[in-house]
C-alpha positions in Angstrom: -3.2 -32.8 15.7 -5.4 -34.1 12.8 -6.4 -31.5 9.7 -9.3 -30.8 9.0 -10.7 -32.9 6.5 -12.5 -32.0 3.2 -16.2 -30.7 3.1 -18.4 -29.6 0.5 -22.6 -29.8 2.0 -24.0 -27.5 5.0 -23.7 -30.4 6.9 -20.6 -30.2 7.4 -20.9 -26.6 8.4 -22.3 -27.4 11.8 -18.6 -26.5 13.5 -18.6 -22.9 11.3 -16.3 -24.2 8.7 -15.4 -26.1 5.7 -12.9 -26.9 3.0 -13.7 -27.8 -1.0 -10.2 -29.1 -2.7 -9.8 -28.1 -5.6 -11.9 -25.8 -6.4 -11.4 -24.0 -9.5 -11.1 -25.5 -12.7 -7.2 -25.5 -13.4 -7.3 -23.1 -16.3 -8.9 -20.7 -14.2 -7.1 -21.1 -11.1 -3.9 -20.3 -13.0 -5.5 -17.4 -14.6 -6.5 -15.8 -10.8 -3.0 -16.7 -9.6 -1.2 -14.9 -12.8 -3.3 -12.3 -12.0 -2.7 -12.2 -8.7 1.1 -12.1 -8.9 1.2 -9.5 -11.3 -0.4 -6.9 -8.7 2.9 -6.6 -7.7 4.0 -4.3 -4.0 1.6 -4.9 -1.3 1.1 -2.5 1.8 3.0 -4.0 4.6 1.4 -3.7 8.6 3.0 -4.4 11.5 1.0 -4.8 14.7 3.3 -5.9 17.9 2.8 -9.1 19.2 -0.5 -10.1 16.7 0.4 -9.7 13.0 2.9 -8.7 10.0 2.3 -9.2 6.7 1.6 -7.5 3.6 -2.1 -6.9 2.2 -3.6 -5.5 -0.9 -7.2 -4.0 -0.5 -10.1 -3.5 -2.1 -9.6 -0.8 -4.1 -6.2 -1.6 -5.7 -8.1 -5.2 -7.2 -11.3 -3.0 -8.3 -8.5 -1.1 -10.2 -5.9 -3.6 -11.5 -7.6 -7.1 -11.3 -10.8 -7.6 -12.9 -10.6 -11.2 -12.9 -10.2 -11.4 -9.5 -13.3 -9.0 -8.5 -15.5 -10.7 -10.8 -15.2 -14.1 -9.4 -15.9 -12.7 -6.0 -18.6 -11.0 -7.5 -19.8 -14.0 -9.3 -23.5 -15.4 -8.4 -22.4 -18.9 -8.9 -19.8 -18.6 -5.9 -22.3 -17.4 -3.8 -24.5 -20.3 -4.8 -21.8 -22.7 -4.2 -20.8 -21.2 -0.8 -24.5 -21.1 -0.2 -25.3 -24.7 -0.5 -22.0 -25.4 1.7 -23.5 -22.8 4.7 -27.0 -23.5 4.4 -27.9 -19.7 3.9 -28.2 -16.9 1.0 -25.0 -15.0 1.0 -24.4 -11.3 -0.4 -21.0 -9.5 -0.8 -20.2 -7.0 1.3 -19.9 -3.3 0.6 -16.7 -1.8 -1.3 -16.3 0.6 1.1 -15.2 -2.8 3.2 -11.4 -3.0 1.9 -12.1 -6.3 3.2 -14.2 -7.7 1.0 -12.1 -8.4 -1.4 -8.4 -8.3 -0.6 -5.0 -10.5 -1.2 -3.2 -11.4 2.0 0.7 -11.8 1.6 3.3 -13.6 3.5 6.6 -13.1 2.3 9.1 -12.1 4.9 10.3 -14.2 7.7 8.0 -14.1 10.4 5.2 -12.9 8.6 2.1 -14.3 10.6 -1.2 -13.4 12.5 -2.3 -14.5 15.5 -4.9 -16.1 17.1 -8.6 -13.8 16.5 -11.5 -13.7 15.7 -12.7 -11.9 12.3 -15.7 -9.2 13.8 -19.1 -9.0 12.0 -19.9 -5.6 12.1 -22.9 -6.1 9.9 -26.5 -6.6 10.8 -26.9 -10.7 9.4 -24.3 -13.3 9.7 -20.9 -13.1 8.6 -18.4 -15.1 6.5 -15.1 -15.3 5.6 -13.6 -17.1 3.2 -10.0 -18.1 1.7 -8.6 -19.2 -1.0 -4.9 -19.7 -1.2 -3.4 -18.4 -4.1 0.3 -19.5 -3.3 1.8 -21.7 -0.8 5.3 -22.7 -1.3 8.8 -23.4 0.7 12.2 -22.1 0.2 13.0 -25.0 -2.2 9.9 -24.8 -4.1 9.4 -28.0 -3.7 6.6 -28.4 -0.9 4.4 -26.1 1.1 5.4 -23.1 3.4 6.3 -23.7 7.2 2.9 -21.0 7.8 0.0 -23.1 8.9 -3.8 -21.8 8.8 -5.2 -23.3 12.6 -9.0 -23.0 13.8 -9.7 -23.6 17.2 -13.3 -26.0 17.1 -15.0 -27.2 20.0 -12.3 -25.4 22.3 -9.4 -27.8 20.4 -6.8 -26.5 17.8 -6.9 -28.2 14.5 -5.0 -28.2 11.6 -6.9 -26.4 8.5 -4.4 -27.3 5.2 -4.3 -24.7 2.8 -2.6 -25.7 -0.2 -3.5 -24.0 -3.5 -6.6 -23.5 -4.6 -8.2 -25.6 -1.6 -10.9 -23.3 -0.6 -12.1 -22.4 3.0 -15.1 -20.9 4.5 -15.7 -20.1 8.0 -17.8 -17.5 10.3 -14.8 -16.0 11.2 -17.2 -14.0 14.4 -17.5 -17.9 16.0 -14.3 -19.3 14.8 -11.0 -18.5 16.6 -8.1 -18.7 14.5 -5.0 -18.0 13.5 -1.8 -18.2 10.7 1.7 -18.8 12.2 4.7 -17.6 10.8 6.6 -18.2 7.6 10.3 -18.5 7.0 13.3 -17.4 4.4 12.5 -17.7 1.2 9.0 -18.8 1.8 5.9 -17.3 0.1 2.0 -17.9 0.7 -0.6 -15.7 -0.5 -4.2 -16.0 -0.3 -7.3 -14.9 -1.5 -9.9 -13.4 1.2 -13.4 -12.8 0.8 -16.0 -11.9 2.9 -19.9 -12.3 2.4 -23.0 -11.7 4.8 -26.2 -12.6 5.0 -27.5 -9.3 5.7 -24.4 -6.4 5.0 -26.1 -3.2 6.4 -24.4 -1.9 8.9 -25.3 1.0 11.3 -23.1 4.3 11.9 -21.5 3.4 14.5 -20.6 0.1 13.4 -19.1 1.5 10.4 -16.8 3.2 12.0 -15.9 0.6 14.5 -15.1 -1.2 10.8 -12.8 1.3 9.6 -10.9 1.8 12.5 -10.2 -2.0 12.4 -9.2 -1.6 8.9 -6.6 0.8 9.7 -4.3 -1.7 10.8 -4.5 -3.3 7.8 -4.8 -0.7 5.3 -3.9 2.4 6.4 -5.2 5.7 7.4 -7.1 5.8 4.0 -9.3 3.0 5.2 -10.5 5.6 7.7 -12.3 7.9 5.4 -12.4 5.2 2.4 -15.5 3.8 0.7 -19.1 5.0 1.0 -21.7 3.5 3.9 -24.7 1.1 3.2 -27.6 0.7 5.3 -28.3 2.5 8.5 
């Protein structure tokens, strides 16, 4: 099985994803990650058969991590993801816990399955990662969880050490993250961006359901609608 190697033009994006290496500055990836860590407990789901893991959404990083928000916020990583996808990219709305959330790994067998991330919005839709931590028991090498994309109908291997970035339109690509063991820890950054984020009623509510299983019941009544 051969990774997926590095990619940084649009291109490259003609299979629906990409990876840029290094992609902070080191000074400022340490300062996402310290900031990341610091968040602290994460809300843990369980979904039989598909996923466990811990996530913290939206509206906790609005709260506690400024840094974090803003460089999802930030014009010039929409330009730079923009150059790599060939199209004009928006964030999506807050009311999206989504948009902006911190994926955790941190208990043996925490994983997700093989899926497909839904657009619910009216323009194309992207989701990107950035892996904040990635480490084994020992500290000495990466975790046992791998990030796999399925590309042309064959499974490849997408690395995901820290601060290698990836971007993908999650709606075309399937994928998935297998599991972790003892004493292992991997957390990542995920972002989403569209091309066009309205989103219609009944979409909206298809998205918060969806959330739910991520986030909780809150995600059901959280956030305020865009478009129509």
């Amino acid at each position: 099985m051969t990774p997926l190697a590095g990619t940084a033009n649009a291109s490259a994006f003609a299979e629906h994803l990409a990876v840029l290496p290094d992609f902070l500055p080191p000074e400022h990836f340490t300062a996402l990650a310290r900031e990341v860590e610091g968040l602290g407990c994460t809300e843990r789901s369980y979904v039989p058969t598909h996923k466990q893991g811990g996530t913290i959404a939206f509206d906790t990083l609005r709260a506690r991590a400024p840094g974090v928000v803003g460089f999802y916020r930030s014009a010039e990583l929409r330009d730079r993801l923009g150059s790599v996808i060939g199209a004009t990219l928006k964030v999506t709305p807050e009311g999206d816990y989504s948009s902006c959330s911190i994926l955790v790994y941190e208990r043996p067998g925490d994983h997700i399955g093989w899926h497909y991330d839904h657009n619910f919005y009216r323009g194309r839709h992207f989701t990107v990662l950035l892996p904040v931590v990635n480490r084994n028991a020992a500290g000495s090498g990466l975790s046992s969880g791998r990030l796999f994309a399925k590309i042309g109908g064959v499974e490849r291997l997408v690395p995901t050490p820290p601060n290698q970035l990836v971007v993908f339109e999650g709606a075309k690509v399937l994928h998935r993250a297998t599991p972790i063991d003892e004493g292992e820890r991997r957390v990542v950054l995920s972002m989403t961006f569209g091309t066009d984020p309205r989103i219609s009623v009944p979409f909206e509510l298809a998205r918060r359901v969806k959330d739910m299983a991520f986030f909780g019941l809150r995600a059901l009544w959280g956030g305020q609608r865009r478009g129509a």
